[in-house]
N, C-alpha and C positions, 0 to 999 in steps of 0.2 A: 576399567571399561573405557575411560574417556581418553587414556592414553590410546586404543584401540581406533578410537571416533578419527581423530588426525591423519591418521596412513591412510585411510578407504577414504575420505575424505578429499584428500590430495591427490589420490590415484583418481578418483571417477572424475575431480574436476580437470586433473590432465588431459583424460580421456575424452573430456565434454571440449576443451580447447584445442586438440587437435584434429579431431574430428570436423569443427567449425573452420581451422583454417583450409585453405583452397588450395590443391595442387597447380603447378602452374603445368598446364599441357598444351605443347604447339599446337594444336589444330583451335584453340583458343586464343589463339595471339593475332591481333591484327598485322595485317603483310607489311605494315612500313615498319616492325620491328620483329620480324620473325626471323629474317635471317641472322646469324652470329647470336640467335641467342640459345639459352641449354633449358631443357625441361624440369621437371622435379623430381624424373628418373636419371637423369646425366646425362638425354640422349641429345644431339644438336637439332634443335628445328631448321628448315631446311625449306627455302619455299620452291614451289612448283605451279607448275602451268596445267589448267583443264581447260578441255575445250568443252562447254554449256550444250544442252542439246540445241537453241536457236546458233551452232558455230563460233559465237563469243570466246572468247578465251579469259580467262580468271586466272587470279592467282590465288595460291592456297598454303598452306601452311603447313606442313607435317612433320612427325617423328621422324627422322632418321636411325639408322642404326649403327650409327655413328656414337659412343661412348665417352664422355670426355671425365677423368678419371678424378677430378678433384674440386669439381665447379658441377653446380645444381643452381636451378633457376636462378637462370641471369639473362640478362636483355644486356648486352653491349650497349657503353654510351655512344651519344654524339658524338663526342670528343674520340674514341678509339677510331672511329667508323670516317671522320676525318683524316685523324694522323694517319691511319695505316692504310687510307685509299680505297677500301673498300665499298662496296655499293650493295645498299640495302634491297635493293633488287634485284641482285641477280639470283637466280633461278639455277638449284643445285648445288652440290660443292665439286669442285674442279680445282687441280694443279695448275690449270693452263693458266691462270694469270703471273703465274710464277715464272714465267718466260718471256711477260713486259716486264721492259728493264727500269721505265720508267715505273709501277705497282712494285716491284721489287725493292726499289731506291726509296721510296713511302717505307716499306714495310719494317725494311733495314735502320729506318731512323730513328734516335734513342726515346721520341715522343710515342713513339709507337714499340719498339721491342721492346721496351725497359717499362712502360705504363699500360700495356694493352696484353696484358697474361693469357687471352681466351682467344684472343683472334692473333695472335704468335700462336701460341698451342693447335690452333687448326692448322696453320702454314708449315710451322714444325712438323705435325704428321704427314700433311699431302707431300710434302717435299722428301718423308722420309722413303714413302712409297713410292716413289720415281727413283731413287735411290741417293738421292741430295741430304746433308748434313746442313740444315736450316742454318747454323751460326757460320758452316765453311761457303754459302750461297752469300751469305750479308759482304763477307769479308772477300768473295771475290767481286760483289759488286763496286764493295769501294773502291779495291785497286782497278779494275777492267771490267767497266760497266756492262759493256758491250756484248760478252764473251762471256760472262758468268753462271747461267746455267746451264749453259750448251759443251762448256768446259767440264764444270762440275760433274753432267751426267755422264761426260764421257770417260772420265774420270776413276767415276764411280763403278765404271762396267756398264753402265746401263749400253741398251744398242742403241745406235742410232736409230732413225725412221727410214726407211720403205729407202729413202732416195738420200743420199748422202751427199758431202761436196764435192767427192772425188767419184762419185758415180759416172759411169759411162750409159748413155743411149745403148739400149738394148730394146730392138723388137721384137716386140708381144706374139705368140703366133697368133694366126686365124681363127677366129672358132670355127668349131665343126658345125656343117651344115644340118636340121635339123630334120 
């Protein structure tokens, strides 16, 4: 019988300890660390803008559904959020800072690719989604700072945008009269 007493014993007190710990859930994070950080489900917090009914605007905090596949509750350090240029305030996740070349040349440095796993793994996915290979983006930055992801996506197949370099002035018709 007392051999019996030790398993139920070790089970309910697991059960009583993890029931006491806290999941960690973005919309619980205060906004100066909610951005770059991941939930207790893997999903990225993400912070965002409301506007108050008095017109104010706030900033909030939320789930995204955005999955990061090997990391659960984590807050990015200071130190990442430094090295790799990043700003705890911005609001969404976006490629577009992937086409300052200065944020890129941060991101590309070995204090930041080599020591910052979580906020590399987000710029590796946005980049992959443009259709950029995040290590062949670092490595055209070193050589051709300039040129490097404008290269890359061209590269890559992606199209260019609406208006190109070699685009010609073409005019728009009229709209029709209503």
């Amino acid at each position: 019988m007392a051999s019996l007493k030790f398993p139920i014993v070790l089970l309910i007190s697991s059960l009583l300890l993890h029931s006491s710990l806290a999941e960690m859930i973005c919309e619980d994070l205060p906004k100066d660390v909610c951005a770059f950080s991941i939930a207790s489900s893997g999903k990225r917090c993400v912070l965002e803008t409301a506007v108050k009914k008095d017109g104010d605007v706030e900033y909030q905090c939320r789930t995204s559904e955005v999955v990061v596949e090997r990391m659960a509750e984590y807050i990015e350090t200071d130190e990442c959020v430094a090295a790799c240029g990043v700003d705890r305030n911005s609001v969404g996740i976006s490629s577009d800072s992937l086409l300052d070349q200065q944020f890129t040349a941060k991101l590309c440095t070995p204090a930041c690719y080599q020591k910052c796993p979580n906020i590399v793994d987000l710029y590796f996915n946005l980049a992959a989604g443009e259709g950029v290979f995040l290590p062949d983006l670092c490595n055209a930055q070193r050589s051709n700072p300039r040129r490097s992801m404008v290269e890359l996506m061209l590269s890559s197949g992606a199209a260019p945008g609406p208006f190109s370099s070699q685009a010609t002035a073409v005019e728009a018709p009229a709209p029709s009269p209503m």
